[in-house]
One Martini backbone bead per residue (centre of mass of N, CA, C, O) as a GRO file, in nm:
protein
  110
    1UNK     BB    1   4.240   2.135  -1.694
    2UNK     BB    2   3.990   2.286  -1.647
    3UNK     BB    3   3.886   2.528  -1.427
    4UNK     BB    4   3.583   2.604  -1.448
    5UNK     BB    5   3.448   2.343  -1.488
    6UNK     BB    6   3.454   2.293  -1.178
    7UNK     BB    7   3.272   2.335  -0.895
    8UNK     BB    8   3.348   2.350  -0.545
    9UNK     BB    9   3.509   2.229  -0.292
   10UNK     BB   10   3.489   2.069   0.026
   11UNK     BB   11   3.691   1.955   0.333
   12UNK     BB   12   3.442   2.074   0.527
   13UNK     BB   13   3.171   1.983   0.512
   14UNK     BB   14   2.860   1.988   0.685
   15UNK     BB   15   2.713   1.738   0.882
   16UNK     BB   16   2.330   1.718   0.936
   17UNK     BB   17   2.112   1.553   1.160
   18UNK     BB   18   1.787   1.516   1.262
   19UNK     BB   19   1.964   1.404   1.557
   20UNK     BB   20   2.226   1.607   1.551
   21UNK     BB   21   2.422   1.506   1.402
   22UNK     BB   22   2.775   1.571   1.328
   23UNK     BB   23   2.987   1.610   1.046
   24UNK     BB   24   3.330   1.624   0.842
   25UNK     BB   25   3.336   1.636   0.494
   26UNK     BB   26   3.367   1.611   0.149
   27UNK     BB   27   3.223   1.878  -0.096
   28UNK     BB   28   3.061   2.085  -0.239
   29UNK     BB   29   2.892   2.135  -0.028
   30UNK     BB   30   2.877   2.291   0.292
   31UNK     BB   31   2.598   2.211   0.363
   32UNK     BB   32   2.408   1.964   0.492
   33UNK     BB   33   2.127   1.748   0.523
   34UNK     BB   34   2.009   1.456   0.692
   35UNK     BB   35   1.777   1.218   0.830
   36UNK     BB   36   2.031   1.000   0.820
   37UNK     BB   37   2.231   0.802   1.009
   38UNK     BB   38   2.440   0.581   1.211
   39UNK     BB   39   2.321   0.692   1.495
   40UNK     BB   40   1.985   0.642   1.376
   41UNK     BB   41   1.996   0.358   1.251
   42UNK     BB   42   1.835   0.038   1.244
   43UNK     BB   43   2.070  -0.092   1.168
   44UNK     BB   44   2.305   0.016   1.360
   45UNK     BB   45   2.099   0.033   1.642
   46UNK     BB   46   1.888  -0.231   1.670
   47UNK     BB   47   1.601  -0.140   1.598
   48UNK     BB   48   1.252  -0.151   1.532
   49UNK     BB   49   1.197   0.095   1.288
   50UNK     BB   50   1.061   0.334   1.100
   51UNK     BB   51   1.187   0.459   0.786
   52UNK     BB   52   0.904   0.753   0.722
   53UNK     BB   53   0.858   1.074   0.548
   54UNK     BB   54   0.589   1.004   0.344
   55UNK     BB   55   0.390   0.756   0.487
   56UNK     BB   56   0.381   0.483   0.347
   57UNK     BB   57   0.330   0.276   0.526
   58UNK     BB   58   0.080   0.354   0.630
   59UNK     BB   59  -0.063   0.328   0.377
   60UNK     BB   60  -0.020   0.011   0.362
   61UNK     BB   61  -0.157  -0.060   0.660
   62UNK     BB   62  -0.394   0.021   0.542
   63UNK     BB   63  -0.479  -0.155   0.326
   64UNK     BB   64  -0.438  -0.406   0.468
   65UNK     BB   65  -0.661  -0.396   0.640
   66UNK     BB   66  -0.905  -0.352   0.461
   67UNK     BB   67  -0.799  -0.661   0.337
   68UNK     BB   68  -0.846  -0.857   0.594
   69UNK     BB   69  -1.153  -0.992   0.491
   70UNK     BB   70  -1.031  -1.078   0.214
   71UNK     BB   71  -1.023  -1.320  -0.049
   72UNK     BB   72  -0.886  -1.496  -0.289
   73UNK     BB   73  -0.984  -1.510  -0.636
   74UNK     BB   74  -1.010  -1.649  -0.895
   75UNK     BB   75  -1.141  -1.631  -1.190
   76UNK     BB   76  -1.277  -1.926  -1.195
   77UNK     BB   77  -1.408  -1.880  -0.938
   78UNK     BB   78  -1.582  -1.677  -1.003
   79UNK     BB   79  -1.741  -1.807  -1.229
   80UNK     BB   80  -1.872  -2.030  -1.082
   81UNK     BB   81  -2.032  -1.805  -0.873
   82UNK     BB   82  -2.155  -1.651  -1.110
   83UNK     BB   83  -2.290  -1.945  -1.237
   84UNK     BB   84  -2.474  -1.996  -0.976
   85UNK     BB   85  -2.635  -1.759  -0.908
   86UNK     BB   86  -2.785  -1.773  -1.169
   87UNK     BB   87  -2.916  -2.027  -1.100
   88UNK     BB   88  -3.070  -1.980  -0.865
   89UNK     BB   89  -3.235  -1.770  -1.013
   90UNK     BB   90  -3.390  -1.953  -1.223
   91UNK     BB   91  -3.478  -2.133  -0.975
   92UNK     BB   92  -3.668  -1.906  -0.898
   93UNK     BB   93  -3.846  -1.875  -1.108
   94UNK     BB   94  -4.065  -1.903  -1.315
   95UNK     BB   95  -4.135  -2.173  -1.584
   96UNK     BB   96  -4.426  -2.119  -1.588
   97UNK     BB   97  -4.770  -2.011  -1.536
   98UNK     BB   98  -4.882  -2.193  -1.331
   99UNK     BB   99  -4.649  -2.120  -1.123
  100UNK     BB  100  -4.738  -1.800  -1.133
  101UNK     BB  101  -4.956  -1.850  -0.994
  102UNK     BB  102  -4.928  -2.009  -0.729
  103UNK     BB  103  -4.762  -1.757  -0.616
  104UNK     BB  104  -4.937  -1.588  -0.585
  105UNK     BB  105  -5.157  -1.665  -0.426
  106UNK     BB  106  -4.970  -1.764  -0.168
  107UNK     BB  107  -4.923  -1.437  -0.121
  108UNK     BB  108  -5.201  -1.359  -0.072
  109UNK     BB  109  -5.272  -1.607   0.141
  110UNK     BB  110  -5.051  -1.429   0.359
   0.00000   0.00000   0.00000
């Protein structure tokens, strides 16, 4: 075995907890920072809190905020709206000259 090949062990090197909490393990290097602990963490402490240091959550339930009063809609349902839409307008335009002159009166004569 290499001695240089490999990096310096340390059997004491300081692990630290953003909750306060230190203990001393085994690792290459001398001191650690850790954001979570067994005595912070809350799968061990039972209680109910995320643990989101990047924001995610809160991103998550603006979006989900955001959606909360549109429904889902398949392509097909989609496509159907869109195709009665279509049919509506269609059947508000005048189909003839005629109807076309009736109209322009009707809006005239109010």
């Amino acid at each position: 075995m290499k001695v240089q090949g490999h990096p310096t062990y340390y059997a004491d090197a300081v692990v630290t907890c953003a909750c306060g909490n230190t203990f001393i393990v085994g690792s290459t290097k001398q001191k650690i920072n850790v954001e979570v602990c067994a005595k912070c963490h809350p799968f061990f402490t039972g209680e109910m809190r995320f643990l989101d240091s990047m924001g995610r959550v809160e991103r998550f339930q603006r979006r989900q905020a955001a959606t909360a009063g549109h429904t889902y809609m398949s392509k097909k349902q989609k496509l159907v709206l869109k195709k009665r839409q279509e049919q509506e307008e269609e059947a508000a335009t005048p189909k003839s000259l005629k109807e076309m002159m009736n109209k322009i009166k009707s809006q005239a004569q109010a």
